[in-house]
N, C-alpha and C positions, 0 to 999 in steps of 0.2 A: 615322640616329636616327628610327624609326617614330613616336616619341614624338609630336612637333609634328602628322608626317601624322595617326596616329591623332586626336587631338584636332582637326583640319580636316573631318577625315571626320565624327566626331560632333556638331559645328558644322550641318555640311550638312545631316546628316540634321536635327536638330532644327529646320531652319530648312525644311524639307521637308514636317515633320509640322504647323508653325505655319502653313505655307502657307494 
């Protein structure tokens, strides 16, 4: 189920961009 990773992955990212 991609589902949970995708949404960890777009997590990341936005906590990347907040950096």
């Amino acid at each position: 189920m991609p589902s949970r990773n995708q949404a960890q992955a777009e997590l990341q990212r936005l906590r990347d961009q907040m950096a």
